[in-house]
N, C-alpha and C positions, 0 to 999 in steps of 0.2 A: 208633173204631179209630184208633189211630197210625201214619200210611200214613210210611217214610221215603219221602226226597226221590232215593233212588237213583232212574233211571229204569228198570232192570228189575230192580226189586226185583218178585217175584211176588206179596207183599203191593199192590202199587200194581196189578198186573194185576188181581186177584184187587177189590177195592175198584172199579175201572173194570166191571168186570163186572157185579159188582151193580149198578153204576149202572145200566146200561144195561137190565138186569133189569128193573130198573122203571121205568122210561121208555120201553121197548118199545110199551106200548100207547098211550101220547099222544104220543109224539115229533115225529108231522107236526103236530099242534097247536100244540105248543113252539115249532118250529122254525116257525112261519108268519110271525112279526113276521120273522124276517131273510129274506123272499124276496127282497128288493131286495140283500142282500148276495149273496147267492147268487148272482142274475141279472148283477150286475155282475162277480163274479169269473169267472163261464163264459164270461162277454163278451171277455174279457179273455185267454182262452188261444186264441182266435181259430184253433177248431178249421177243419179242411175236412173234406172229404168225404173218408172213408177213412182219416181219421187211425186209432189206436189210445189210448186214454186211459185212463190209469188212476185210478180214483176212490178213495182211501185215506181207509179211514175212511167206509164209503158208506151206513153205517147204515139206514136201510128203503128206501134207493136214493131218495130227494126230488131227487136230483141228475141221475138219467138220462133224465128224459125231456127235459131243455136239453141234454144231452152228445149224446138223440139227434140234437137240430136238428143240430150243429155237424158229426158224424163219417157220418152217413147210413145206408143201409145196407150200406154198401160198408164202411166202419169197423167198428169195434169197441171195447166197452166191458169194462175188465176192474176189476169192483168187488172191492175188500176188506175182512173186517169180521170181530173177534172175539170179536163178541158173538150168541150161537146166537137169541135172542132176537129181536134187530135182523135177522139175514141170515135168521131164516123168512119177515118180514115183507118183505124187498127180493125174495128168491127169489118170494114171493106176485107183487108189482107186477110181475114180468117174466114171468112168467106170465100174469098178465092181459092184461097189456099186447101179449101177442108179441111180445115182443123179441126174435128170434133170435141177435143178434152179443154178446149180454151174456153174460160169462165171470163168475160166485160165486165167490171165493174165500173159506173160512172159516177165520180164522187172523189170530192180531198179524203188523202188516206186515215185524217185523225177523225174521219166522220163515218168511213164505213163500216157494214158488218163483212169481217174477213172470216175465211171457214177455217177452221182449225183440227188439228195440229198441220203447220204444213213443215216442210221439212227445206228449203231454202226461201231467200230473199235477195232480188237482185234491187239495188237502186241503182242504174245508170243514170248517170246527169241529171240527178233531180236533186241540187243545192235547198231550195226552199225547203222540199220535205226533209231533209235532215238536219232543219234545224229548228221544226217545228216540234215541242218534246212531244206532244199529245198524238202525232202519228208513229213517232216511235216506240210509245209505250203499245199503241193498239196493234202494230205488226209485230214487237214484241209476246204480245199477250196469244199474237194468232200461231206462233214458231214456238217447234218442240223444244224441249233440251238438246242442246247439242247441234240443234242446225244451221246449217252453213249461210252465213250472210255476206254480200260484196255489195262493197258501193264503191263508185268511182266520176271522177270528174271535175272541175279544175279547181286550180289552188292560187294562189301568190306564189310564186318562185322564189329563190331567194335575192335580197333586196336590191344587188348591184348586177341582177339581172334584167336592168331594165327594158331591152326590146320583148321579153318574155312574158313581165308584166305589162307591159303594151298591150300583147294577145290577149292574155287572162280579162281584160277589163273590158278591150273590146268585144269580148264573146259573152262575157260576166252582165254586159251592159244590156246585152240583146235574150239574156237568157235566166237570168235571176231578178225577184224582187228587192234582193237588199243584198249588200256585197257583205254585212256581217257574217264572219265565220271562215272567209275564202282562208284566212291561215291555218286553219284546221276543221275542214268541212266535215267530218268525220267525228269529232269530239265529243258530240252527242250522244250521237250510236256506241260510242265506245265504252259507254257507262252498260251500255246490254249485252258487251261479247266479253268471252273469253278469248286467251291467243290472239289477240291483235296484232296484224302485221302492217303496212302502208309501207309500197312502193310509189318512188315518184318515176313518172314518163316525161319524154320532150324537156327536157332542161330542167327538169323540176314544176312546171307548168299545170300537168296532169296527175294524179292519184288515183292509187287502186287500193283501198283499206278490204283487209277482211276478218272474220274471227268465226267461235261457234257460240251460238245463244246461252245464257247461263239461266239456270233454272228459274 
């Protein structure tokens, strides 16, 4: 299929969906080589007790049981996902788990209602939504002043690293609607933080952008 590079082309949703379709049942496996990316990005929004956090993009929820360390259960956890697929499987985990402060939401982020003010945002591996402006003005609009945002996940390496970008395209290929933006996947969002930092992992392969919301 010939996905254009609009970012809400329905074709590009519609293409993300099936991905996810079928990656619903392995996804925690997939996703096991980056728990160090993970663990360092949630380290990093240097949650407390009681925050509110929103998880975009929270796919079978692999991300809440570290958000629960951080927010407690005084907090709250408010996940996003628009794949029916991926959010039976995170609905399952908070279930098992008793979660009680976790809020499902099922829906693309630039079409929800988010509750506000929440006080962090994590994007793990969710390329499309950060390069979709219209979900990043609406989790913009739903984050106080000053709260902590990380996003993280893969990049292009630099150019005469080619076995590195090998990896990047083969995971890019099975995991993103459109490879626009892998040079700086982040560039988006960096229009709504302050302090912006971006570290690279694995050879430069992997990123972990963060900053704090600006008014």
């Amino acid at each position: 299929m010939n996905v254009p590079d609009d970012p809400g082309s329905p074709m590009r949703r519609f293409a993300a969906l099936a991905q996810y379709r079928r990656r619903a049942p392995v996804y925690d496996l997939e996703l096991a080589l980056f728990e160090p990316v993970r663990r360092a990005a949630i380290a990093r929004l240097a949650l407390r007790s009681g925050d509110v956090v929103l998880d975009l993009g929270c796919g079978t929820g692999l991300s809440m049981g570290l958000l629960q360390q951080g927010v407690g259960a005084r907090g709250r956890i408010i996940g996003v996902e628009q794949s029916p697929e991926m959010m039976a499987r995170a609905r399952q985990r908070v279930q098992q788990q008793g979660w009680r402060n976790v809020t499902l939401i099922e829906g693309a982020v630039e079409g929800v209602d988010l509750p506000d003010p929440a006080d962090a945002a994590l994007f793990h591996f969710t390329h499309d939504i950060l390069r979709e402006p219209l979900a990043l003005q609406n989790v913009a609009g739903s984050l106080r002043r000053g709260a902590g945002v990380v996003a993280c996940g893969l990049q292009w390496a630099a150019p005469w690293a080619w076995p590195l970008n090998l990896f990047v395209l083969g995971a890019a290929l099975h995991s993103v609607s459109s490879m626009r933006g892998l040079e700086r996947p982040w560039s988006l969002l960096a229009r709504h933080l302050d302090r912006l930092h971006v570290d690279s992992m694995m050879g430069g392969s992997l990123y972990i952008a963060s900053g704090s919301m600006r008014a």
